[in-house]
ZADO-1210 file (C-alpha; in nm, 4 decimals, padded with zeros to 6 digits):
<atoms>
<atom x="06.4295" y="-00.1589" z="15.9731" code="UNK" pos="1"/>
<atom x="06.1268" y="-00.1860" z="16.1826" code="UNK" pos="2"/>
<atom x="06.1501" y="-00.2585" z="16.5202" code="UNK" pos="3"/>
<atom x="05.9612" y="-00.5162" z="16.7626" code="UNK" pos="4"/>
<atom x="05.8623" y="-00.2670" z="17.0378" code="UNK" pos="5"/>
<atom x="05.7806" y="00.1570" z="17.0130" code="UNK" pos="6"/>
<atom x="05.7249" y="00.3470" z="17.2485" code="UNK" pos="7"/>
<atom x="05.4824" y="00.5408" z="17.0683" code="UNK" pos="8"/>
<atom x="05.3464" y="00.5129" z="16.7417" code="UNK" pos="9"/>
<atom x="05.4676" y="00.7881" z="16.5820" code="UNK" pos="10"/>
<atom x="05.7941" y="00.6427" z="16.6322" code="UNK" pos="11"/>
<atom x="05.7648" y="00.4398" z="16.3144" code="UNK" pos="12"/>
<atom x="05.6295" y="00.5549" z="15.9139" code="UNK" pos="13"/>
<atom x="05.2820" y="00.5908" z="15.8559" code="UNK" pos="14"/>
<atom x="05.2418" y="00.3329" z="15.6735" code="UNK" pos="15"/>
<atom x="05.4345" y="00.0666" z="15.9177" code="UNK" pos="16"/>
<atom x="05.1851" y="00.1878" z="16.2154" code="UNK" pos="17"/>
<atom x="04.9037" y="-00.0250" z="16.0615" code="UNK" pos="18"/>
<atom x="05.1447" y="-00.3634" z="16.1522" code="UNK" pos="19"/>
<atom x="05.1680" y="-00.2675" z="16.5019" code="UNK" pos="20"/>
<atom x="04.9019" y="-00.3566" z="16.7864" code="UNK" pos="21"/>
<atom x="04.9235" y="-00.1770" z="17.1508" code="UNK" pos="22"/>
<atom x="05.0268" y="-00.3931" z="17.4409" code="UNK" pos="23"/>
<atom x="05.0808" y="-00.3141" z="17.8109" code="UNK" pos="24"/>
<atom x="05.1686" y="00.0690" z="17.7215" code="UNK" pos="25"/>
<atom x="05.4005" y="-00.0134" z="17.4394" code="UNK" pos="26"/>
<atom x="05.3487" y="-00.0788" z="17.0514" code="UNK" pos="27"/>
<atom x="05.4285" y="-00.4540" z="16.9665" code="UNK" pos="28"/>
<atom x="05.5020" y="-00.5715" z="16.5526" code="UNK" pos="29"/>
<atom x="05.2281" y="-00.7942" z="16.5087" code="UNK" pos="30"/>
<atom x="05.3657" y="-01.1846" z="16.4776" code="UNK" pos="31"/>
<atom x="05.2438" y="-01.5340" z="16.4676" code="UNK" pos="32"/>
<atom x="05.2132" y="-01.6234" z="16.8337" code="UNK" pos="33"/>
<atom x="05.3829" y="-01.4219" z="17.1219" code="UNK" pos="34"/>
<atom x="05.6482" y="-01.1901" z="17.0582" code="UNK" pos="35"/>
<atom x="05.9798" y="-01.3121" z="17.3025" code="UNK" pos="36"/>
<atom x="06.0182" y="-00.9544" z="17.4149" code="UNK" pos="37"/>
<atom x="05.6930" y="-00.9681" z="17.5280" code="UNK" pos="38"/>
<atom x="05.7125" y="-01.2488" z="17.7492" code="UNK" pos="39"/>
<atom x="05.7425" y="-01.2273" z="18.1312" code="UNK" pos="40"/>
<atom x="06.0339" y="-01.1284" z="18.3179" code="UNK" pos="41"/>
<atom x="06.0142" y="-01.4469" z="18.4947" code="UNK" pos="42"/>
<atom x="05.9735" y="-01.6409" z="18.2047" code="UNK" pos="43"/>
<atom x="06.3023" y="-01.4763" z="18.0762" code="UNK" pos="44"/>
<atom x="06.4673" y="-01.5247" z="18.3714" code="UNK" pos="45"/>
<atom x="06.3543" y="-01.9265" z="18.3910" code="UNK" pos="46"/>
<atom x="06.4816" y="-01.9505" z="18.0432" code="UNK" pos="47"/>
<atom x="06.8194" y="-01.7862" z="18.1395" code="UNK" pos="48"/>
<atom x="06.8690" y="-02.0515" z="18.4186" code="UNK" pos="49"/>
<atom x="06.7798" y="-02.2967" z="18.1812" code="UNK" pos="50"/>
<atom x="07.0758" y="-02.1999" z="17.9281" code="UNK" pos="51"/>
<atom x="07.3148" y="-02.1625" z="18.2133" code="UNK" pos="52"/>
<atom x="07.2357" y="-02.4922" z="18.3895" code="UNK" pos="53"/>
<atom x="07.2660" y="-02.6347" z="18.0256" code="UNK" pos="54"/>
<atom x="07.6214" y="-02.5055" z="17.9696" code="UNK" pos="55"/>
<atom x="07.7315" y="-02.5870" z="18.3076" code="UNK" pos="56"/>
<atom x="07.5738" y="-02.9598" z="18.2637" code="UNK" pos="57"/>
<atom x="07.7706" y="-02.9277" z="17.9339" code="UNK" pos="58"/>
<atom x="08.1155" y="-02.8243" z="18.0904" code="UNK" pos="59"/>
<atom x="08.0485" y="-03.0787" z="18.3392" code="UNK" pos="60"/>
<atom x="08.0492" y="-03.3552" z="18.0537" code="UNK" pos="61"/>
<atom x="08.3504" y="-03.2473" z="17.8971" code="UNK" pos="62"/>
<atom x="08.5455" y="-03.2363" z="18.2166" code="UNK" pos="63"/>
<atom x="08.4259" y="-03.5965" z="18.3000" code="UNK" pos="64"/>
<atom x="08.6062" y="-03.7257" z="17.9810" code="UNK" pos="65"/>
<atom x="08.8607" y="-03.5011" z="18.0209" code="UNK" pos="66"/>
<atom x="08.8177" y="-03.2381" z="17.7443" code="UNK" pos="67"/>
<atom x="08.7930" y="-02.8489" z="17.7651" code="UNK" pos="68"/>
<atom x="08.5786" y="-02.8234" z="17.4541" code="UNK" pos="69"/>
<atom x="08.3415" y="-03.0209" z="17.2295" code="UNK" pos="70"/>
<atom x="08.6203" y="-03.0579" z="16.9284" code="UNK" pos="71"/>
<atom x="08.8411" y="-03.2344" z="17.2577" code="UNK" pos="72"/>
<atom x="08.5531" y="-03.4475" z="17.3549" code="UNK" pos="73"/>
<atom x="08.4665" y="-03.5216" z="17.0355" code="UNK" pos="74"/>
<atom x="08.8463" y="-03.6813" z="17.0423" code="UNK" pos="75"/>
<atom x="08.8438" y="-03.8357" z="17.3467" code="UNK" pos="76"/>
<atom x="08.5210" y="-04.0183" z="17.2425" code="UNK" pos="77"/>
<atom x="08.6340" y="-04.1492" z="16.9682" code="UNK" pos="78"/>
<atom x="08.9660" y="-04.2733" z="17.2286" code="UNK" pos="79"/>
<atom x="08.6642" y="-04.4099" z="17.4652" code="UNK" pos="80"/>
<atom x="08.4898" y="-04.5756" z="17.1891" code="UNK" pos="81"/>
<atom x="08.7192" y="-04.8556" z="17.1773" code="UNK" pos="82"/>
<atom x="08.6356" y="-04.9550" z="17.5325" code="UNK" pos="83"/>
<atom x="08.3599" y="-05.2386" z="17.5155" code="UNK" pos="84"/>
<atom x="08.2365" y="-05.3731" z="17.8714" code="UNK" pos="85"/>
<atom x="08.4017" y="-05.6532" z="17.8328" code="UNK" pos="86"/>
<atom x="08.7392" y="-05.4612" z="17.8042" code="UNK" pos="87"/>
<atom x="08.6474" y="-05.2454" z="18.1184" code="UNK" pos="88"/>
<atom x="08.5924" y="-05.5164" z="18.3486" code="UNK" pos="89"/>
<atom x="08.9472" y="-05.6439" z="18.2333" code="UNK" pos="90"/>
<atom x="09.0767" y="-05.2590" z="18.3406" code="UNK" pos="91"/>
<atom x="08.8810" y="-05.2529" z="18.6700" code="UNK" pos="92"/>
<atom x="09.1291" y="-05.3572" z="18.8777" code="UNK" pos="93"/>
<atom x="09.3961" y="-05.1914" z="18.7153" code="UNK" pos="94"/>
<atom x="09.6148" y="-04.9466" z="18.9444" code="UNK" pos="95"/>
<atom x="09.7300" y="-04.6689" z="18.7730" code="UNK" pos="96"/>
<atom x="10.0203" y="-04.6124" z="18.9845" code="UNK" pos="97"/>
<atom x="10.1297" y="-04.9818" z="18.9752" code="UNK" pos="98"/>
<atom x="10.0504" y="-04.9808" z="18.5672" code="UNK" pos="99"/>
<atom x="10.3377" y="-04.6576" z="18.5736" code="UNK" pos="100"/>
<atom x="10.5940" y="-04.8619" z="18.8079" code="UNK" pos="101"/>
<atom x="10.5887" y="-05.1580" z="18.5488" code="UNK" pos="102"/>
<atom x="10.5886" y="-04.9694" z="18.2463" code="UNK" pos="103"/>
<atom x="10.9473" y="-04.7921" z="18.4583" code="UNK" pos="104"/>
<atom x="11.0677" y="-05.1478" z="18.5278" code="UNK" pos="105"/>
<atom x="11.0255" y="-05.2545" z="18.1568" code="UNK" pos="106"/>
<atom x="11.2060" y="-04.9113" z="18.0060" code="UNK" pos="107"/>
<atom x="11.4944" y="-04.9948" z="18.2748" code="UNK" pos="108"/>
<atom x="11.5336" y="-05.3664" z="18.1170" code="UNK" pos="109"/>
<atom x="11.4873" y="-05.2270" z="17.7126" code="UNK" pos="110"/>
<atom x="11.7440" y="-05.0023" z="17.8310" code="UNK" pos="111"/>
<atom x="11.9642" y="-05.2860" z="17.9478" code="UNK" pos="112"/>
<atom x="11.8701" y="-05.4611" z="17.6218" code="UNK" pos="113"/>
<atom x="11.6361" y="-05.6698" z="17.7226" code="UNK" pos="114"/>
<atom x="11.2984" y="-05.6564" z="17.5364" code="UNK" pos="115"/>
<atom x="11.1574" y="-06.0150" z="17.5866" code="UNK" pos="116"/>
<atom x="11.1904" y="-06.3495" z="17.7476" code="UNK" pos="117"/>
<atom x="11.4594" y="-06.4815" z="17.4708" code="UNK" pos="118"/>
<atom x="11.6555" y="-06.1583" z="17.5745" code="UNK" pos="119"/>
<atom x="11.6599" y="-06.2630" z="17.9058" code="UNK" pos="120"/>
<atom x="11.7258" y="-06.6331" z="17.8266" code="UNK" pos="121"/>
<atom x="12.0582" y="-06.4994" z="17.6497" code="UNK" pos="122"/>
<atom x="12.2047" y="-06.3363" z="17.9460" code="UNK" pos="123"/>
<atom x="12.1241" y="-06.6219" z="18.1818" code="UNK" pos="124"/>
<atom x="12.3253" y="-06.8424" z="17.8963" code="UNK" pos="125"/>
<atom x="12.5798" y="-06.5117" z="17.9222" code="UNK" pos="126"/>
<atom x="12.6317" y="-06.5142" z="18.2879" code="UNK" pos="127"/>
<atom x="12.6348" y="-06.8903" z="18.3056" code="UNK" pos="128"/>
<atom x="12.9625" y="-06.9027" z="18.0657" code="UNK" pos="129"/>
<atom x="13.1119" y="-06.6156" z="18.2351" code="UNK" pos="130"/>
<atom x="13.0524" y="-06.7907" z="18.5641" code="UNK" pos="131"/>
<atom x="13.1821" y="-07.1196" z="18.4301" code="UNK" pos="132"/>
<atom x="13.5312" y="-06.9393" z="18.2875" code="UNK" pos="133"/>
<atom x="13.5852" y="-06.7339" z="18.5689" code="UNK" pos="134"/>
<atom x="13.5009" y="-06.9829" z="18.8883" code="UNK" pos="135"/>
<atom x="13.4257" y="-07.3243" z="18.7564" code="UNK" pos="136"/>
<atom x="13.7194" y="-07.3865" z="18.5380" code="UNK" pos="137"/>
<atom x="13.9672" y="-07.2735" z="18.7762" code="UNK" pos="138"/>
<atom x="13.8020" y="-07.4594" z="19.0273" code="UNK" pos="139"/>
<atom x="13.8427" y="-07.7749" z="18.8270" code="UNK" pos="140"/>
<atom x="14.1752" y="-07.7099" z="18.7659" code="UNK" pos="141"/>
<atom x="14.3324" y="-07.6665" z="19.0981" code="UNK" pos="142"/>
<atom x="14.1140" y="-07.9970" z="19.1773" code="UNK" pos="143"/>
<atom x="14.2844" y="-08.1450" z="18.9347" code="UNK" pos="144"/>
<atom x="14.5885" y="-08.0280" z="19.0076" code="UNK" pos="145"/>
<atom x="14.5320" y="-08.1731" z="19.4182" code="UNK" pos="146"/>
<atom x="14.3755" y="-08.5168" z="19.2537" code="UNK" pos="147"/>
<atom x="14.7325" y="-08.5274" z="19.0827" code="UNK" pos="148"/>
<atom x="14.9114" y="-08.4259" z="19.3673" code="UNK" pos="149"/>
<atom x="14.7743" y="-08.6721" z="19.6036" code="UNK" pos="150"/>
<atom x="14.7611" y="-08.9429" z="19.3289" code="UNK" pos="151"/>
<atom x="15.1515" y="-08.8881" z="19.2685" code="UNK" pos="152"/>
<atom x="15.1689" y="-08.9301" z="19.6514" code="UNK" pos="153"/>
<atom x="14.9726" y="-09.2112" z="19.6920" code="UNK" pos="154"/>
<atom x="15.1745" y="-09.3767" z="19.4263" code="UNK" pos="155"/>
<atom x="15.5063" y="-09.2641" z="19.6041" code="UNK" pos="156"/>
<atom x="15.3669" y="-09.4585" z="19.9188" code="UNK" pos="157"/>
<atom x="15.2302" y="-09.7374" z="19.7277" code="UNK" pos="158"/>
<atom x="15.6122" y="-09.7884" z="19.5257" code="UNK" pos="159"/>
<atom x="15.8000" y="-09.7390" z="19.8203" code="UNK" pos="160"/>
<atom x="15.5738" y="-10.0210" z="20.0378" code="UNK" pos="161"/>
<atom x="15.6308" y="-10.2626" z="19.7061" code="UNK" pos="162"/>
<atom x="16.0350" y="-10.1879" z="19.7525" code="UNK" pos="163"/>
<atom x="16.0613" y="-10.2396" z="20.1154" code="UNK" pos="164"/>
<atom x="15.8354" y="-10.5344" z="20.1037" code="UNK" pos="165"/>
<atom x="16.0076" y="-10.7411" z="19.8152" code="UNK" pos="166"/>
<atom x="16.3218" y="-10.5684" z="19.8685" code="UNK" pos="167"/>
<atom x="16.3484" y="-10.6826" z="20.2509" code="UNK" pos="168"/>
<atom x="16.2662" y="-11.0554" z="20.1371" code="UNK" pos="169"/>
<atom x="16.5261" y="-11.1013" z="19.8825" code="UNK" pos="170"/>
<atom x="16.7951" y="-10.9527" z="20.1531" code="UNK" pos="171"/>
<atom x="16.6444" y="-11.2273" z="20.3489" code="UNK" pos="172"/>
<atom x="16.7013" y="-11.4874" z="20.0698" code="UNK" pos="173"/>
<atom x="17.0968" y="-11.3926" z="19.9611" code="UNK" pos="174"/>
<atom x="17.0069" y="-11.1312" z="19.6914" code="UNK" pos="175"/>
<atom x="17.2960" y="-10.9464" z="19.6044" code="UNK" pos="176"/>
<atom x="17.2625" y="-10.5320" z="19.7156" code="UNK" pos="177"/>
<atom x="17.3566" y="-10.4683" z="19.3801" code="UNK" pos="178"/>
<atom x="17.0270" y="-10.6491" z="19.2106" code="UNK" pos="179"/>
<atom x="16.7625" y="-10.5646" z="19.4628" code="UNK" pos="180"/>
<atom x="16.6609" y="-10.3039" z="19.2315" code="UNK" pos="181"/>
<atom x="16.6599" y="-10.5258" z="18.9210" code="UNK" pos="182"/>
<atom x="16.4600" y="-10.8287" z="19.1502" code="UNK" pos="183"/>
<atom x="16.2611" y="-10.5479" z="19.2676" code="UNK" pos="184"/>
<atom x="16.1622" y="-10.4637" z="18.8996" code="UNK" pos="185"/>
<atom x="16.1151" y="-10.8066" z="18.7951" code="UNK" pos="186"/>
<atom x="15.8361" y="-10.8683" z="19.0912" code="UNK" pos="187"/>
<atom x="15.6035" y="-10.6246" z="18.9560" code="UNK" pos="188"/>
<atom x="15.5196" y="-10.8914" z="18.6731" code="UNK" pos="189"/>
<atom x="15.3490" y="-11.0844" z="18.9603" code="UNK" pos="190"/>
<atom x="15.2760" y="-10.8349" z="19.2574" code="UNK" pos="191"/>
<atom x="15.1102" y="-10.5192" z="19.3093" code="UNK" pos="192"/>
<atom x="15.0109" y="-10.3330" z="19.6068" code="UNK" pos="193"/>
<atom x="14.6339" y="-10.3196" z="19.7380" code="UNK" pos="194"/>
<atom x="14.4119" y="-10.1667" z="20.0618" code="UNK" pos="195"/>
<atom x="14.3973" y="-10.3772" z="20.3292" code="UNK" pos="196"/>
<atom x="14.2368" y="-10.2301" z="20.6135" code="UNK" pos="197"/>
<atom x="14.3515" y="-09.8661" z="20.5201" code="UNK" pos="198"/>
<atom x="14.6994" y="-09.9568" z="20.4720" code="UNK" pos="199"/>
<atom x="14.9156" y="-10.0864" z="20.1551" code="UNK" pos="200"/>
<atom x="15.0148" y="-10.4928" z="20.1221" code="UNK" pos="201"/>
<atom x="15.1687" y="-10.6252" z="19.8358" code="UNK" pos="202"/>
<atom x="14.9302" y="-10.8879" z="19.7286" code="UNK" pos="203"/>
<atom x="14.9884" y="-11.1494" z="19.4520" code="UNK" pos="204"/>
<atom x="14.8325" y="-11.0514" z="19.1304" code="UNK" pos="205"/>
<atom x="14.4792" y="-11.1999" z="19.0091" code="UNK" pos="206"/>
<atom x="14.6539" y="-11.4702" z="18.7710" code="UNK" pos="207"/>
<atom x="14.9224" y="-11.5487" z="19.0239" code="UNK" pos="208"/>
<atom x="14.9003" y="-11.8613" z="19.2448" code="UNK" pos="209"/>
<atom x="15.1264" y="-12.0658" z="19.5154" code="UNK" pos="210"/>
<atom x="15.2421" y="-12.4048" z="19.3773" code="UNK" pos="211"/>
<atom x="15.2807" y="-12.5407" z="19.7040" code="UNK" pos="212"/>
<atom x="14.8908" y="-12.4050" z="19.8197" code="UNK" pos="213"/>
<atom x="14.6862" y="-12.4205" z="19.5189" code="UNK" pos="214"/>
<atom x="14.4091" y="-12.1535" z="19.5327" code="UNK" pos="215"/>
<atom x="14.6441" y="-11.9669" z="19.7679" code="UNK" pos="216"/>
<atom x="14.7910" y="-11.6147" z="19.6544" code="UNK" pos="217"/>
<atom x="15.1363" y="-11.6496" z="19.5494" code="UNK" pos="218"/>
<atom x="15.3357" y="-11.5659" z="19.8192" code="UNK" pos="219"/>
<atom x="15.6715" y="-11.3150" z="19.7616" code="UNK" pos="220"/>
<atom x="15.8983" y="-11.5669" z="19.9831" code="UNK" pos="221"/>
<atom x="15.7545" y="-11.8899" z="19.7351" code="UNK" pos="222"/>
<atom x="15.8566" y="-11.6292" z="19.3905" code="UNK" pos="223"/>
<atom x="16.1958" y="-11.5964" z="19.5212" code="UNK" pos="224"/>
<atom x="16.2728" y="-11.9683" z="19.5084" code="UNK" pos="225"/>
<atom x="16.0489" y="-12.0549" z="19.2707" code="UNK" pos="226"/>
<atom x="16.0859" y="-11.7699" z="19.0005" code="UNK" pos="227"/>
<atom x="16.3661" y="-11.5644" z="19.0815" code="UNK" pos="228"/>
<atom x="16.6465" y="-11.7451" z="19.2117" code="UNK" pos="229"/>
<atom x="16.5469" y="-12.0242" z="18.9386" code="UNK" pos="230"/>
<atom x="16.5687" y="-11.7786" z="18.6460" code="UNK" pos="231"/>
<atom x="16.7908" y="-11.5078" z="18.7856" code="UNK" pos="232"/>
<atom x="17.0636" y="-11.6929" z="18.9693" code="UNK" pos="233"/>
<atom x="17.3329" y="-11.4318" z="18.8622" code="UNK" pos="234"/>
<atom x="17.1344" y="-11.1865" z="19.1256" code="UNK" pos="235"/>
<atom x="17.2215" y="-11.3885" z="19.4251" code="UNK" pos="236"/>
<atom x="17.5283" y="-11.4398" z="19.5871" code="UNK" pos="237"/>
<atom x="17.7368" y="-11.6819" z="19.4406" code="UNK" pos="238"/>
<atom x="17.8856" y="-12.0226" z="19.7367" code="UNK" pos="239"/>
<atom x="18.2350" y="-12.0640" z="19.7112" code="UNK" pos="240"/>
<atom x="18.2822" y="-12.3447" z="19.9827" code="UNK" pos="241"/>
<atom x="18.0865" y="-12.6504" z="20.1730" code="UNK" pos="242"/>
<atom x="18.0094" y="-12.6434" z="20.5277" code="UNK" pos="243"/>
<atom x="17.7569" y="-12.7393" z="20.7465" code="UNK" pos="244"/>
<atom x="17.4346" y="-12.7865" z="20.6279" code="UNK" pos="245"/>
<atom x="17.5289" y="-12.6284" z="20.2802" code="UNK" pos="246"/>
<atom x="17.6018" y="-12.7610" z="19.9306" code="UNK" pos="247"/>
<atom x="17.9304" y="-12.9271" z="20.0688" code="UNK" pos="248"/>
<atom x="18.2026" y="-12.6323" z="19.9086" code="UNK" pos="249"/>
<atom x="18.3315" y="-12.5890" z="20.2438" code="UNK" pos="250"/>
<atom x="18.2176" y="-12.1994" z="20.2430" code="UNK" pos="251"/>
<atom x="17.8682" y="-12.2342" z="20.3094" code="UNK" pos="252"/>
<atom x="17.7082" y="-12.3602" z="20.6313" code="UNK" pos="253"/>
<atom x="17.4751" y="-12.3181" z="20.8537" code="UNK" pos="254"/>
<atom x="17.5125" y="-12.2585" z="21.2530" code="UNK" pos="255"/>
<atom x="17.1533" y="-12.2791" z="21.4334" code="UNK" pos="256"/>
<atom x="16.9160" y="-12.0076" z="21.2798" code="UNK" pos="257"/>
<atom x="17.2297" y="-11.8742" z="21.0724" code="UNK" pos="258"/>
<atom x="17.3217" y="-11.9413" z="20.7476" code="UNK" pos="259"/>
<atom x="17.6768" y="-11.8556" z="20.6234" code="UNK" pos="260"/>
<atom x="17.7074" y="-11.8061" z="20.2388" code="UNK" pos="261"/>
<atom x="17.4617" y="-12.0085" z="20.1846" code="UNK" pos="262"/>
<atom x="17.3912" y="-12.1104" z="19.7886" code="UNK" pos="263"/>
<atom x="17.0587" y="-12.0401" z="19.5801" code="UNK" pos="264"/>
<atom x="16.9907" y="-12.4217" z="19.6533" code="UNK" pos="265"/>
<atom x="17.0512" y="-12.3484" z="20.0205" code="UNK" pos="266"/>
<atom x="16.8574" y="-12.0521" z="20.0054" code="UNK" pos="267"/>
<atom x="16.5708" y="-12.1706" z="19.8078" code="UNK" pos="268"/>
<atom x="16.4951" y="-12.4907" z="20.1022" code="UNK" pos="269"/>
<atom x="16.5273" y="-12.2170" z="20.3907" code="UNK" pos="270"/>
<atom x="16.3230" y="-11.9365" z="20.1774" code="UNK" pos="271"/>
<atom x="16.0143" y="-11.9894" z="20.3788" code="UNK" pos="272"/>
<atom x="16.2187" y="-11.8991" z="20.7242" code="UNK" pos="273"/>
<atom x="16.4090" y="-11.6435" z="20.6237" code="UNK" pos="274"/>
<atom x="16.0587" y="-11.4618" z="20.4956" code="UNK" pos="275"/>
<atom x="15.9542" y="-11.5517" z="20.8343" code="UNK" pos="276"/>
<atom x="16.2515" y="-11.3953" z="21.0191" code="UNK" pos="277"/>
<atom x="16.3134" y="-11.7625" z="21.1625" code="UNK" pos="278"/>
<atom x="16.6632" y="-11.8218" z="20.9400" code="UNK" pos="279"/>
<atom x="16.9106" y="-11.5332" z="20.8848" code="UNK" pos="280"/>
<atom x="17.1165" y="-11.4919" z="20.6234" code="UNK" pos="281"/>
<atom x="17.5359" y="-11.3756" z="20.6468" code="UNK" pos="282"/>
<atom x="17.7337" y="-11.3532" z="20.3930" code="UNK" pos="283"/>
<atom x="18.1279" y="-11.3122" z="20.4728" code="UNK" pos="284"/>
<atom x="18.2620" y="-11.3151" z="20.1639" code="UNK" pos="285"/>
</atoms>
């Protein structure tokens, strides 16, 4: 093979040394234009810095976008050609670091098993139910329980104020110990007890009216003359003589405020005073 640059010329056949033309001392192949290895040093050396400035441009690029060599760059520009401008200026105020933190938070909740709003939805609905069986329904109940237990008190006080009330007026009126209870019972068709001021009255019942006011509540000392002792004369003591200011049997009379074994007649004419505390009532028989 022939060679660019001799020496001399007798380095090279006879018939090759026709081809070659003498340059600067040295024997140059004749070609087209200038022969490269006859070009200036500091040509060479320009083009050198030329080549290395162009790889170092070149590993500059790929280091930009990440990459080591072309085949990576040629991947990670097909990656960045799916980033238009208008989807950069949407990541521009991206953090990184925050972006990480989220994406942390969200593999803490799919761990959890939550992936998505109707996930969390269910647990809210979850912990509401638990929160309603564990706290709210025992709550309720020992409410419940206290609204019973003061209702079953209030009704204690409310029967026992009915019992002393009626039951103190038909002592009054002659009622016989032995059917307080019944009389007592018997009442409740026409009385109940309301609040008055805080405290429990036994009031006459919407329907029920005095005879002797009309428009006037029904009064208990007006039931036992008019209802009771009318309709339930067996309850009240029975007169087994007259006296003074009696029914003329000899037994029953009456001495001032004091009436001795009086009847239910008796009884019935001095019902209003004995309510009142004005007439009392002894029975000696």
């Amino acid at each position: 093979m022939a060679k660019a640059v001799i020496e001399a010329i007798t380095d090279v056949p006879e018939a090759l040394r026709g081809e070659y033309e003498q340059r600067d001392g040295k024997y140059v192949l004749k070609v087209e234009g200038d022969h490269p290895a006859m070009a200036p040093i500091a040509t060479l050396n320009e083009q050198k810095n030329k080549v290395v400035e162009f790889r170092d441009n070149n590993l500059k690029l790929l280091r930009a976008i990440g990459a080591d060599t072309v085949d990576g760059a040629v991947e990670r520009a097909g990656i960045f050609s799916s980033f238009t401008t208008d989807r950069l200026k949407k990541l521009k105020d991206v953090d990184p670091e925050e972006y990480v933190a989220l994406k942390t938070k969200v593999k803490a909740l799919e761990d959890k098993g939550i992936g998505d709003s109707k996930d969390v939805d269910a647990r809210i609905v979850a912990s509401l139910d638990t929160f309603k069986k564990d706290v709210v329904e025992p709550l309720q109940l020992s409410l419940k329980k206290a609204e019973e237990k003061t209702k079953t008190a209030e009704e204690k006080v409310r029967d026992s104020t009915f019992r002393r009330v009626v039951g103190d007026a038909l002592v009054k009126a002659g009622a016989d110990p032995t059917a307080i209870d019944y009389l007592v019972t018997q009442a409740r068709d026409s009385f109940e007890v309301r609040e008055q001021n805080g405290e429990p009255i036994v009031h006459a019942k919407a329907d029920k009216f005095s005879a002797a006011k009309p428009g006037d509540p029904l009064p208990v000392t007006e039931w036992i003359t008019s209802h009771a002792m009318k309709n339930h004369a067996f309850a009240f003591r029975p007169n087994e003589g007259g006296g003074a200011g009696g029914s003329g049997n000899g037994s029953s009379r009456r001495e001032g405020n004091t009436l001795f074994n009086p009847d239910a007649r008796t009884l019935g004419a001095n019902a209003e005073k004995i309510a009142k505390g004005e007439m009392k009532v002894v029975h000696t028989n």
